[in-house]
C-alpha positions as protocol buffer text, in pm:
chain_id: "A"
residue {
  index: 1
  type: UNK
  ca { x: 12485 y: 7317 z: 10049 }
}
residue {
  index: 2
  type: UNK
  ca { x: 12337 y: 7627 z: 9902 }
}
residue {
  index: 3
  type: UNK
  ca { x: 11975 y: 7578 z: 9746 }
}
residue {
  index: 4
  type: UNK
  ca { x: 11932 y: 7575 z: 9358 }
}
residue {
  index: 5
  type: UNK
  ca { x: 11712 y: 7786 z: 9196 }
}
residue {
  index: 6
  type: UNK
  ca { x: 11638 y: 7820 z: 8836 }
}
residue {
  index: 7
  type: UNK
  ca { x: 11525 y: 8181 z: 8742 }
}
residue {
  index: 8
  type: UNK
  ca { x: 11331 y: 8239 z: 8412 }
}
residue {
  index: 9
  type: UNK
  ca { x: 11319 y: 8553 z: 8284 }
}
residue {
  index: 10
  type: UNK
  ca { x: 11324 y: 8728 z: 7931 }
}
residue {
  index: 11
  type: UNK
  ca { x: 11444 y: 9043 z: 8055 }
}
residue {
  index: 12
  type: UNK
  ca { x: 11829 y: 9039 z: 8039 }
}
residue {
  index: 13
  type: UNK
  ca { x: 11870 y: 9348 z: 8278 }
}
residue {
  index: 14
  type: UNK
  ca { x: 11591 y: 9250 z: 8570 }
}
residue {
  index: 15
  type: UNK
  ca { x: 11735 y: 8854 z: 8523 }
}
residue {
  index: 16
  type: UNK
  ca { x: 12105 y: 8979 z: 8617 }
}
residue {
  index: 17
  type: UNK
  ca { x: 11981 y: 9185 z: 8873 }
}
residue {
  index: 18
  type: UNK
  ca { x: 11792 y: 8893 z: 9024 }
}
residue {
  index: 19
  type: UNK
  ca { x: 12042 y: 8657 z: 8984 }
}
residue {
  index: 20
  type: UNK
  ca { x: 12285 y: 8885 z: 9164 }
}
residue {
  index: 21
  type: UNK
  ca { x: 12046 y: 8952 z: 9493 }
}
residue {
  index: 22
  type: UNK
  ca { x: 11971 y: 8573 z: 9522 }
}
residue {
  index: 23
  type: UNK
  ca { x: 12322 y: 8446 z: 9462 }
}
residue {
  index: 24
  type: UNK
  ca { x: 12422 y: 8738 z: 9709 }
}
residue {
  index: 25
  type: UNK
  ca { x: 12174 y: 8543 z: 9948 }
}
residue {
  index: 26
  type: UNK
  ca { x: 12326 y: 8272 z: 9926 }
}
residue {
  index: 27
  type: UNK
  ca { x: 12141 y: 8084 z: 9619 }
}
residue {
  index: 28
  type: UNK
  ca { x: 12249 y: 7924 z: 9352 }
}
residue {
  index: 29
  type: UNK
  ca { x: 12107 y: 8058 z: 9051 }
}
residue {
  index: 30
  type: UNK
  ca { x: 12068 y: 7925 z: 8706 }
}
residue {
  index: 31
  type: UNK
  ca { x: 11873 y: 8168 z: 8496 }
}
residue {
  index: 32
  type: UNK
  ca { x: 11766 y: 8156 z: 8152 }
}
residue {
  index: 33
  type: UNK
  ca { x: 11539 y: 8372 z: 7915 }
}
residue {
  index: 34
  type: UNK
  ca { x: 11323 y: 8109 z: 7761 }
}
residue {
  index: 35
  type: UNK
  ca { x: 11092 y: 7844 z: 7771 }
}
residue {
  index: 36
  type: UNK
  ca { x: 11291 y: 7609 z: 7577 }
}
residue {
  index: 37
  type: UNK
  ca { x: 11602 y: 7683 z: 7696 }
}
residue {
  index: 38
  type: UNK
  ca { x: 11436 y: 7598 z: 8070 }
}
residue {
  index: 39
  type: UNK
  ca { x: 11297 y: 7334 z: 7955 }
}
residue {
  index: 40
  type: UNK
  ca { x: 11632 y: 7164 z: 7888 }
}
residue {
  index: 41
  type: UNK
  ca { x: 11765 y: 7269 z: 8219 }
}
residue {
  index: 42
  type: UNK
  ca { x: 11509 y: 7136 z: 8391 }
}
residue {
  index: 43
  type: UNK
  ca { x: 11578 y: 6784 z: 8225 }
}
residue {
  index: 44
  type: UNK
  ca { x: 11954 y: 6813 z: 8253 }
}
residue {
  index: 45
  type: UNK
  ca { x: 11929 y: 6955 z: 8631 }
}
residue {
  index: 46
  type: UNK
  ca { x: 11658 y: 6755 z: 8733 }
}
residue {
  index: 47
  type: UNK
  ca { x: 11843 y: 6413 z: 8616 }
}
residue {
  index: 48
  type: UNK
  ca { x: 12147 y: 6492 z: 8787 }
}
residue {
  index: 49
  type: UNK
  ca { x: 12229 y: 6385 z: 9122 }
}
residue {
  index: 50
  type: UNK
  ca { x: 12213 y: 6798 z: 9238 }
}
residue {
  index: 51
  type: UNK
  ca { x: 11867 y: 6883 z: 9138 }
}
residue {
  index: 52
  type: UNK
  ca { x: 11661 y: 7224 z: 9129 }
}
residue {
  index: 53
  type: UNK
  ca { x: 11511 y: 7349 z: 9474 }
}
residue {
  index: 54
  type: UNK
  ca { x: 11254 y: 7633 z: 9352 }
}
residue {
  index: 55
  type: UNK
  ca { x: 11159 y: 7804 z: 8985 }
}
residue {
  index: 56
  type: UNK
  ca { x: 11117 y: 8127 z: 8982 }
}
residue {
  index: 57
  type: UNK
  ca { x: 10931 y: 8157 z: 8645 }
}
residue {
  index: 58
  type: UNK
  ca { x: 10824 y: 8485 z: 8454 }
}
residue {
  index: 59
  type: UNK
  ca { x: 10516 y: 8450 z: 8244 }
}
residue {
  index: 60
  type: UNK
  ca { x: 10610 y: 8651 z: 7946 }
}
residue {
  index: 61
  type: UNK
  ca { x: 10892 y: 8453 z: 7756 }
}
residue {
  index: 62
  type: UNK
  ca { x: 10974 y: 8501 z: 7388 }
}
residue {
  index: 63
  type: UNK
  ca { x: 10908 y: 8167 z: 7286 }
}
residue {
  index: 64
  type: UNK
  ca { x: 10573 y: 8064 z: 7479 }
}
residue {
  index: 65
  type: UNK
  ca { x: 10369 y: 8157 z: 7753 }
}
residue {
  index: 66
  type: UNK
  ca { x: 10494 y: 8043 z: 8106 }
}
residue {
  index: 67
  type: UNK
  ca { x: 10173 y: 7923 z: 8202 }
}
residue {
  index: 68
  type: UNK
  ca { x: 10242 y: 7666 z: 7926 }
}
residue {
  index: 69
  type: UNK
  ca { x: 10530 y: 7564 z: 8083 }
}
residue {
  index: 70
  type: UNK
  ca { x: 10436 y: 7575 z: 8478 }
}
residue {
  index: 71
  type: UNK
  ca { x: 10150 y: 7299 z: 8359 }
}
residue {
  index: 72
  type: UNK
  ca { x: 10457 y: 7114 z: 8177 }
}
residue {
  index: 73
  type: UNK
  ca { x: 10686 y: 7110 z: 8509 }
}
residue {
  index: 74
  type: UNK
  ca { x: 10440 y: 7036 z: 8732 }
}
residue {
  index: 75
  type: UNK
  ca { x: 10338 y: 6753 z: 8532 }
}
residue {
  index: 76
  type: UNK
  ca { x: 10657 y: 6619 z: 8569 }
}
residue {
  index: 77
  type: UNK
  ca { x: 10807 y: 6728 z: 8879 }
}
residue {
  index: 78
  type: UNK
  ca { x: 10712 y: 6813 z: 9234 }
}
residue {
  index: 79
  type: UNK
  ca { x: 10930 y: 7094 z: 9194 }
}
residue {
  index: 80
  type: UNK
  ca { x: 10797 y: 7448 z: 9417 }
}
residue {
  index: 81
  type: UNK
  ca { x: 10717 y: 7690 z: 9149 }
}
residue {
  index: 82
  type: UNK
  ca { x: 10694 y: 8072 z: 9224 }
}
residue {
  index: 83
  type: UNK
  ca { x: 10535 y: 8308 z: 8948 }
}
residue {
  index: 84
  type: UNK
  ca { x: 10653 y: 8707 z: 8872 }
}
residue {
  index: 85
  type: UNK
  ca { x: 10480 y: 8845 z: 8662 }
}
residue {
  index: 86
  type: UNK
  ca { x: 10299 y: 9229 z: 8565 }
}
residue {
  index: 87
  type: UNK
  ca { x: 10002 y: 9061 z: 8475 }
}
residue {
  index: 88
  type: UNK
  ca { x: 9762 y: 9132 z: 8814 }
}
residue {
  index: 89
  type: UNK
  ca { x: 9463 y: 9013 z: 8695 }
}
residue {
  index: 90
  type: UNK
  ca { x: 9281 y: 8775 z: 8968 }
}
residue {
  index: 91
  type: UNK
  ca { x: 9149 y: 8553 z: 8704 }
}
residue {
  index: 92
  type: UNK
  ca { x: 9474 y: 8489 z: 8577 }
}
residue {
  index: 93
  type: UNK
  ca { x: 9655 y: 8474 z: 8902 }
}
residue {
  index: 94
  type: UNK
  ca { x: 9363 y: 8180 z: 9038 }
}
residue {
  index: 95
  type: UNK
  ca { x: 9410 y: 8007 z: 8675 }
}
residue {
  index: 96
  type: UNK
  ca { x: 9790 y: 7954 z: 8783 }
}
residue {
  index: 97
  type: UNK
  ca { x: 9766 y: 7850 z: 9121 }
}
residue {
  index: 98
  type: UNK
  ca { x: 9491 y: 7604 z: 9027 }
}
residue {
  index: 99
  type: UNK
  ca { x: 9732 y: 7468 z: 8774 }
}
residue {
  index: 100
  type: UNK
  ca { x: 10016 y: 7395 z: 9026 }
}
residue {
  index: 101
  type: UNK
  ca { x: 10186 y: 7746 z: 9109 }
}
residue {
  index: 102
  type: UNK
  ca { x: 10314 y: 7764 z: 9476 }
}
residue {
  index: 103
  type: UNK
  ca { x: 10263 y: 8159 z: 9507 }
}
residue {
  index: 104
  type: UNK
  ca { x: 10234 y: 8415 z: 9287 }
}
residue {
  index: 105
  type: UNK
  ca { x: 10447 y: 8773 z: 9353 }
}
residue {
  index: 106
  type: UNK
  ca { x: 10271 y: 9098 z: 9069 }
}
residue {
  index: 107
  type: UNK
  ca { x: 10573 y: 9319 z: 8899 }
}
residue {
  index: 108
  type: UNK
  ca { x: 10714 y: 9530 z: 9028 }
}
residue {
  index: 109
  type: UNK
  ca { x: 10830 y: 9417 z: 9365 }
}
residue {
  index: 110
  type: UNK
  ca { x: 11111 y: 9460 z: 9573 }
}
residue {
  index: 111
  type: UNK
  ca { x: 11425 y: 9211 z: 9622 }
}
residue {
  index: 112
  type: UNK
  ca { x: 11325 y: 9203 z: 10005 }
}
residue {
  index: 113
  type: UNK
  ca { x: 10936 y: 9019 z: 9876 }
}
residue {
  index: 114
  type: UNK
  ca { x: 11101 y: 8825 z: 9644 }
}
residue {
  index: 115
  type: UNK
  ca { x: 11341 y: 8630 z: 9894 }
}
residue {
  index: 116
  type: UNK
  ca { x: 11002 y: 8632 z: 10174 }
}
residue {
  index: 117
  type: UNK
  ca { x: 10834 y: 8445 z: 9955 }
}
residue {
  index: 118
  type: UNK
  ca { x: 11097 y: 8207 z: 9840 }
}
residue {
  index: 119
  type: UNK
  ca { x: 11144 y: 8106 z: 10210 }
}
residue {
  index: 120
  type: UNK
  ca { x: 10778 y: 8070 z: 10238 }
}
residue {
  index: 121
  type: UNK
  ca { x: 10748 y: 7873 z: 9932 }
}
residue {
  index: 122
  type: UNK
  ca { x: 11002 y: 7628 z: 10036 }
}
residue {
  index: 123
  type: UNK
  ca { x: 10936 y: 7643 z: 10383 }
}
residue {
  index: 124
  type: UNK
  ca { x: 10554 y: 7512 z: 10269 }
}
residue {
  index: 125
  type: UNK
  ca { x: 10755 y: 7246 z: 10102 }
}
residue {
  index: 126
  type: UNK
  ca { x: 10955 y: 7132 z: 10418 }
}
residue {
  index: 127
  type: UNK
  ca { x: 11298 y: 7268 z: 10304 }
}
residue {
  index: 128
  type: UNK
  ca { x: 11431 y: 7487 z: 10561 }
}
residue {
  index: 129
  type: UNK
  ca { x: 11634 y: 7791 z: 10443 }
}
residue {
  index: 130
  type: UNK
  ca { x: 11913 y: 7878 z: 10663 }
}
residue {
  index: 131
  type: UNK
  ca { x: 12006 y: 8266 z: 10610 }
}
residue {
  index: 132
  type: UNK
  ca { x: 12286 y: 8302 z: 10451 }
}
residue {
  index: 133
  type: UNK
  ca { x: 12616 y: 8465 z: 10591 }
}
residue {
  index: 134
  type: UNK
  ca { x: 12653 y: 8817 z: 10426 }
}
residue {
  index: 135
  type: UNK
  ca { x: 12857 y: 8984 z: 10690 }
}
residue {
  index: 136
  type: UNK
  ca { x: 13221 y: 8953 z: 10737 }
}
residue {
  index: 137
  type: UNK
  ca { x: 13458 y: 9122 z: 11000 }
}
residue {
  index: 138
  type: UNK
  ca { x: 13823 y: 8990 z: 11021 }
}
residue {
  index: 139
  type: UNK
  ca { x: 14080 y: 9187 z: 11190 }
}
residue {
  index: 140
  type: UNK
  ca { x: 14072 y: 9532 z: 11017 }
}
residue {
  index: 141
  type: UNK
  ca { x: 13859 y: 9397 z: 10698 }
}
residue {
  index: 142
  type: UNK
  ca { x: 13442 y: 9492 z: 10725 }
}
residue {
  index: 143
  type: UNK
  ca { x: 13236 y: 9357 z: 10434 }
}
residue {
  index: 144
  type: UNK
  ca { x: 12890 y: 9375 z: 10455 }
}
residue {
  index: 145
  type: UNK
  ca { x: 12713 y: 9204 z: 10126 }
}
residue {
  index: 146
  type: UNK
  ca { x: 12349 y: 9327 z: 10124 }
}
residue {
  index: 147
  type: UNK
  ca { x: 12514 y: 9699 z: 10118 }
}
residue {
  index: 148
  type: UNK
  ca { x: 12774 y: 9592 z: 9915 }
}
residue {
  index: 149
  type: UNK
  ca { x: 13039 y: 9774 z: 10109 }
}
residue {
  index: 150
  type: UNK
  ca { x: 13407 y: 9686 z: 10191 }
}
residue {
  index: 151
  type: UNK
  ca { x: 13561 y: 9852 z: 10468 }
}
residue {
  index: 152
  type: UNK
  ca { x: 13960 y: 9788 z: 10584 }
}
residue {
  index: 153
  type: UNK
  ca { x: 14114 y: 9969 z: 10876 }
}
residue {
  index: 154
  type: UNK
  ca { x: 13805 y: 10222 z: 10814 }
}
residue {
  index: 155
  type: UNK
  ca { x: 13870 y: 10320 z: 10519 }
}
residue {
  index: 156
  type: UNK
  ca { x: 13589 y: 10231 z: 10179 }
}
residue {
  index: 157
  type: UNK
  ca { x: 13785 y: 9994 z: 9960 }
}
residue {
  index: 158
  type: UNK
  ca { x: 13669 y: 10031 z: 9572 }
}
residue {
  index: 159
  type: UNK
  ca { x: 13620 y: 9699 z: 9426 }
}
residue {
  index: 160
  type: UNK
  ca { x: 13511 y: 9605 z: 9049 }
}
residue {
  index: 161
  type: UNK
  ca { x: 13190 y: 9409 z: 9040 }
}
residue {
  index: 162
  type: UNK
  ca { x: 13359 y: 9097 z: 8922 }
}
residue {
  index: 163
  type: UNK
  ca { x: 13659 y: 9140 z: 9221 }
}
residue {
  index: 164
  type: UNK
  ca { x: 13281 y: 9208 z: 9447 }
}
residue {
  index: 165
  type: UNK
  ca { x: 13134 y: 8876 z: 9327 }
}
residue {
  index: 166
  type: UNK
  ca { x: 13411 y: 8641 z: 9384 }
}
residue {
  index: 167
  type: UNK
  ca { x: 13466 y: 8820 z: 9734 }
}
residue {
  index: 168
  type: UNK
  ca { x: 13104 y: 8801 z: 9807 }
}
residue {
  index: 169
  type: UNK
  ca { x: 13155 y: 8472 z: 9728 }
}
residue {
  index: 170
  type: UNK
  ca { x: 13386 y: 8349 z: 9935 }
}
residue {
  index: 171
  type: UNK
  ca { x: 13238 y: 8556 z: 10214 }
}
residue {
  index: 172
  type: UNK
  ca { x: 12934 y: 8329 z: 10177 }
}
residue {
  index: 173
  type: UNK
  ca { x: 13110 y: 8021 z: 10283 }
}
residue {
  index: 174
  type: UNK
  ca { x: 13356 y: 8195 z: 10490 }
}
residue {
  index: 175
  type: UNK
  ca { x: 13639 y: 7956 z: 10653 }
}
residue {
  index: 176
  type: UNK
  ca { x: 13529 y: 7681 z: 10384 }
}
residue {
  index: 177
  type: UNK
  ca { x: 13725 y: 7574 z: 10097 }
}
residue {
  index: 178
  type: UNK
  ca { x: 13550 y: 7693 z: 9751 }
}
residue {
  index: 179
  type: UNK
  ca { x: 13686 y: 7490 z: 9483 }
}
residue {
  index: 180
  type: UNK
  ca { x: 13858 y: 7642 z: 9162 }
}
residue {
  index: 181
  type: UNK
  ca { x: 13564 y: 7469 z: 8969 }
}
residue {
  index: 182
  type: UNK
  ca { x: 13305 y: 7661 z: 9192 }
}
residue {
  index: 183
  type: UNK
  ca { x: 13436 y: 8004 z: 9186 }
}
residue {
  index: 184
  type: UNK
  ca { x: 13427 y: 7988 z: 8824 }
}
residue {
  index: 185
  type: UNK
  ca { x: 13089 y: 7877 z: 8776 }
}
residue {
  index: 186
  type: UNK
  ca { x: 12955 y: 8121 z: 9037 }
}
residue {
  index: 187
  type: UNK
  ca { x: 13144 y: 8453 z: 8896 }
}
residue {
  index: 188
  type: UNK
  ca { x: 13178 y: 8390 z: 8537 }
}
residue {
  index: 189
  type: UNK
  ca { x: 12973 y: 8085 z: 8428 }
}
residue {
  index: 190
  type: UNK
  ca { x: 12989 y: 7750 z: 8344 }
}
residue {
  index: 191
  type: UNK
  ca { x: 13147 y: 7800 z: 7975 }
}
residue {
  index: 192
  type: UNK
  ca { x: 13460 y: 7985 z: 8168 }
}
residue {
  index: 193
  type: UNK
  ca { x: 13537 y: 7699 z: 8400 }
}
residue {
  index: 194
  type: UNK
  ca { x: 13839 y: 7541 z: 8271 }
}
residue {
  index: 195
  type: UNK
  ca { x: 13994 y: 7951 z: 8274 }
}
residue {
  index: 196
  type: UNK
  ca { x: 14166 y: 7944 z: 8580 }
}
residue {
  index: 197
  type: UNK
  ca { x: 14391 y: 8223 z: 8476 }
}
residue {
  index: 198
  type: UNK
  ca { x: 14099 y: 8476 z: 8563 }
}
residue {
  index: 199
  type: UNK
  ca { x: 14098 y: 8331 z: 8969 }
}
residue {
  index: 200
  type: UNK
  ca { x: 14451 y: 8409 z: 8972 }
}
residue {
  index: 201
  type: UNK
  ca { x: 14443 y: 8746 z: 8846 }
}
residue {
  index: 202
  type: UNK
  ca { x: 14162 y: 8840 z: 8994 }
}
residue {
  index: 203
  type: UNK
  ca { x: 14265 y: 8695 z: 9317 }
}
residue {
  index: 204
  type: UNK
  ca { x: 14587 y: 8892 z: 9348 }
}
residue {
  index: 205
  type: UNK
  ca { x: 14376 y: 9200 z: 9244 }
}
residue {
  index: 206
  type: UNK
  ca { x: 14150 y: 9164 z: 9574 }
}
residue {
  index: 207
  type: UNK
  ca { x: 14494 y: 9057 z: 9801 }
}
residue {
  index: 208
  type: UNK
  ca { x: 14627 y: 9356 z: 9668 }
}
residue {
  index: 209
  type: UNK
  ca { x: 14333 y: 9589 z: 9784 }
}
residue {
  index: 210
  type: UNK
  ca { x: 14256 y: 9387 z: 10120 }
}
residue {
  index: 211
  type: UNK
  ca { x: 14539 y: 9183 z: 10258 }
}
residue {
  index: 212
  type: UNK
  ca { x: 14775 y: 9372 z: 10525 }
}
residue {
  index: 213
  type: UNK
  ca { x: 15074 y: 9236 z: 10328 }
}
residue {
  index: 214
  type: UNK
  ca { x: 14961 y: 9065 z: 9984 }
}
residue {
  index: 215
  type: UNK
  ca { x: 15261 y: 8877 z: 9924 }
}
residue {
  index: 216
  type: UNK
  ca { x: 15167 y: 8675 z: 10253 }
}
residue {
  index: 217
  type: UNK
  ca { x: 14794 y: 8657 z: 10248 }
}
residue {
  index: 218
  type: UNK
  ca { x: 14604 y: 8628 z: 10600 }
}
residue {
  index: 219
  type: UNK
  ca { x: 14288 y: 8653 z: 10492 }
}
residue {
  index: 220
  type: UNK
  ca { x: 14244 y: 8500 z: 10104 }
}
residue {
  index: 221
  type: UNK
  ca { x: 14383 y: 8172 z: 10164 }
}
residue {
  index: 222
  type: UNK
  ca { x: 14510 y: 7924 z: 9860 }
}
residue {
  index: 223
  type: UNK
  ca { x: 14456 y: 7545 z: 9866 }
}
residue {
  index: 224
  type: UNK
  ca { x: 14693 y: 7450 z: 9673 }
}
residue {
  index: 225
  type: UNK
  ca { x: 14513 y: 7226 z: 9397 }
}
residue {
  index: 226
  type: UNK
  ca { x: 14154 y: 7302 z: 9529 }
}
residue {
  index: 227
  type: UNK
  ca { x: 14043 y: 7643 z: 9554 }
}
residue {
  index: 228
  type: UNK
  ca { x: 14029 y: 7917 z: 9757 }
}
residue {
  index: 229
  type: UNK
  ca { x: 13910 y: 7960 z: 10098 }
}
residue {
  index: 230
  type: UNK
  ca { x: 13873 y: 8284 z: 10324 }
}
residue {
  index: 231
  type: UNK
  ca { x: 13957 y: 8292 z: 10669 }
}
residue {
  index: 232
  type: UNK
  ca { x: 13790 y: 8335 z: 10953 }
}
């Protein structure tokens, strides 16, 4: 089961961005650009029976300061907490992981620190983080995730970023069943879940590109009534 972080950020660009590296990890990502609106998902995810793994909180939110909430969550939960933030001050930094902050990672900073100290973070924590599978070679099809390249027969196949998500996807739990449900969640968000016309069109789109024959997929495999799973 992937591991669920919830990303806080007030930047709309550097969020997406994030939330497209980890989930490309292998994460599950719930971001939001607030400290209220995080507040709520922390209640609602926290009181579920799939709770959050890690928050990844930004200090500068439009509504408060995320110190302000960090003292909040750790009140409450014994959730790992890693800050971002451009604010480098030691002072500062020391102030926060007094108050309950599992590391702290300055702005800017590459996508390669960021997931380090995740794994360290939870690792301190006792959760072991399994890499993730980013890599896919099937007969003539090469997809490798972190370059975010698709290769078939040796030739560069040109896919649209939401046709790259749902592949990268399924690549992720490669010869597993992903649920309808899932898919949707994971490539357009939860208020698109009940649109299963988009899996279908967007489904043929990517048999189209990558299957040897598309009217008799090989490779993007339907459950009929579940979801969608990719061979092996």
């Amino acid at each position: 089961m992937a591991l669920k972080v919830l990303l806080v950020e007030d930047d709309r660009d550097l969020r997406q961005t994030l939330r497209d590296a980890l989930s490309v990890e292998g994460y599950e990502v719930v971001a939001s650009g607030s400290s209220a609106d995080a507040s709520a998902v922390l209640r609602n995810t926290m009181a579920s029976g799939s709770p959050l793994d890690l928050l990844v909180l930004d200090l500068g939110l439009p509504d408060g300061d995320g110190g302000d909430l960090l003292r909040s969550v750790r009140a409450q939960y014994a959730l790992p907490i890693l800050i971002i933030s451009a604010r480098h001050d030691d002072a500062n930094k020391v102030a926060l992981l007094d108050a309950g902050a599992d590391d702290y990672l300055v702005k800017p900073f590459s996508i390669s620190e960021l997931l380090a100290r995740m794994r360290v973070t939870l690792r301190h924590r006792g959760t072991v983080v399994l890499a993730p599978q980013t890599q896919y070679n099937c007969g003539a099809l090469d997809i490798d995730l972190p370059k975010h390249t698709v290769f078939k027969a040796g030739e560069a196949v040109h896919l649209t970023p939401t046709e790259f998500k749902l592949l990268a996807r399924l690549v992720r739990q490669a010869g597993q069943v992903v649920t309808h449900r899932q898919l949707l969640v994971d490539v357009w968000g939860a208020e698109h879940v009940d649109q299963t016309q988009y899996l279908r069109l967007y489904m043929g789109q990517l048999r189209a590109k990558l299957e040897p024959n598309p009217t008799e997929p090989a490779l993007l495999l339907t459950e009929p009534g579940v979801g969608y799973r990719l061979a092996e």
